[in-house]
N, C-alpha and C positions, 0 to 999 in steps of 0.2 A: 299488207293492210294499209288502206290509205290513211292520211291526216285526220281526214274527218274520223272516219270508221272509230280510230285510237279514241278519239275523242269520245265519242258517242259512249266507251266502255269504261273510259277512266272515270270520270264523274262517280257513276254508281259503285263504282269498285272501291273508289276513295273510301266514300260514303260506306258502303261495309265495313272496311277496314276500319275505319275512326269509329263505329258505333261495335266492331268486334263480332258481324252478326253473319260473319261469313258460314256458309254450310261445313258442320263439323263432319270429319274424317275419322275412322278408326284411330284409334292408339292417342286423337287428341287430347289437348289437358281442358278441362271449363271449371269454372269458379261459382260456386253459387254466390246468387246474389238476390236471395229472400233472406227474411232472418229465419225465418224456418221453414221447413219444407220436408217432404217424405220422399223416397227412394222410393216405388211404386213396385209391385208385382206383377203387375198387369199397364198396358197403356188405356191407362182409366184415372178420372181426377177423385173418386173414392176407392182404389181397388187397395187391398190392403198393403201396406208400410212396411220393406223387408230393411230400411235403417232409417233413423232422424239425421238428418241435413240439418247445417246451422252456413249462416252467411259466412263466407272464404272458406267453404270446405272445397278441397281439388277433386276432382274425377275426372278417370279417363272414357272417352268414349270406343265404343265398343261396336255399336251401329247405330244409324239413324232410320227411323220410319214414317213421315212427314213432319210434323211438329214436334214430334216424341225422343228422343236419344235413349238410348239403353247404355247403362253407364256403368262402370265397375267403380267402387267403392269400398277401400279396405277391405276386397277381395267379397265384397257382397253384389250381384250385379241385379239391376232391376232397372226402369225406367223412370224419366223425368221431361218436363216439361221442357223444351229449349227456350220458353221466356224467365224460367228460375236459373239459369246461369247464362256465363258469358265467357267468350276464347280470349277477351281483353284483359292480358295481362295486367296491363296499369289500370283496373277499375279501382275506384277509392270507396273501400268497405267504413260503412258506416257504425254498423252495431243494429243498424234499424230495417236494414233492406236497404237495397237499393234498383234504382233504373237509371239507364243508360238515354233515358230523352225525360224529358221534361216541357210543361205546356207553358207558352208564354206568358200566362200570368205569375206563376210557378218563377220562372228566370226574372221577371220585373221583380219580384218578393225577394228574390237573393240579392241581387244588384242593390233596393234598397239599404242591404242590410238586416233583414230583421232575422238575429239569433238572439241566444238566450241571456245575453246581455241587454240588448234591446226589448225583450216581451218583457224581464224584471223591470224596467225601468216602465215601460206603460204598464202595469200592473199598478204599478209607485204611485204614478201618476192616476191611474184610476179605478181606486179600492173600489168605488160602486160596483167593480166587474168579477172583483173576487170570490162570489157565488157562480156565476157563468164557468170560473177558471175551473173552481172546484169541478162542475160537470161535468168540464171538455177533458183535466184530466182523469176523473174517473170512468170516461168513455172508453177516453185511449189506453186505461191500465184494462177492459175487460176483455177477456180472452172468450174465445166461442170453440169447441170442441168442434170436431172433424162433422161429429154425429149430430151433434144441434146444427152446425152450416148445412148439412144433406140433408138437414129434416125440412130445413128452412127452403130449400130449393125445391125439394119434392111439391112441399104444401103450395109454394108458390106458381107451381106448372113451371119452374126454367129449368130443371133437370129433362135433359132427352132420354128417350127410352133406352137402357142400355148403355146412360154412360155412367153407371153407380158401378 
């Protein structure tokens, strides 16, 4: 293979490797990385739940079908999404979910700094906002059932026929 050619291959290869998105193989290990998730019966995003998934659970793969992995899990085997785990060993589990890329406004907001030491202190700084906080986080404590999100897709026409 010539100079160039290597080249032409390494680049994207790296690039797998560091985002860990290489096409997985039988017998591999992947990591979820939602904070929750269903082990699927079927390769369907509502087919019924043969186990609950929680973020850093291991499963081995078993096969792949384009998008889909069929995965064994403490001996229960069913499918999953391949954007709900990752072959990357060193992912750093959150509690919350995680992704492996992020959008550049997203990376300028870490870089500043702003964790939960920093939101308390603008909080401090601007009680008039303390109604909005209440909101945002009673937003983010509300959980939506499997069945209310499929209702919501149906009613809205983004469900395709036959992916329930």
């Amino acid at each position: 293979m010539t100079k160039s050619r290597r080249a032409a291959w390494a680049a994207p290869l790296l690039l797998c490797l560091v985002a860990g998105t290489i096409p997985q193989s039988p017998g591999d290990t992947v990591i979820v990385t939602r904070k929750e998730t269903k082990l699927r019966s079927q390769k369907r995003l509502f087919a019924p739940g043969v186990a609950d998934l929680h973020e850093g659970d291991k499963l081995k793969v078993q096969d792949k079908d384009g998008a889909w992995l069929s995965l064994d899990y403490q001996g229960t085997t069913g499918w999953l999404h391949e954007s709900d785990v990752t072959a990357n060993k060193e992912v750093r589990l959150s509690g919350e979910g995680v992704r492996e890329s992020y959008s550049a406004s997203e990376a300028a907001a870490a870089r500043k700094g702003f964790n939960p030491q920093v939101e308390r202190e603008y909080r401090m700084q601007n009680p008039n906002l303390n109604t909005a906080f209440a909101k945002v986080d009673k937003i983010q404590a509300t959980k939506a059932s499997e069945q209310d999100v499929q209702k919501f897709l149906e009613t809205g026409g983004l469900l395709k026929e036959g992916s329930r």
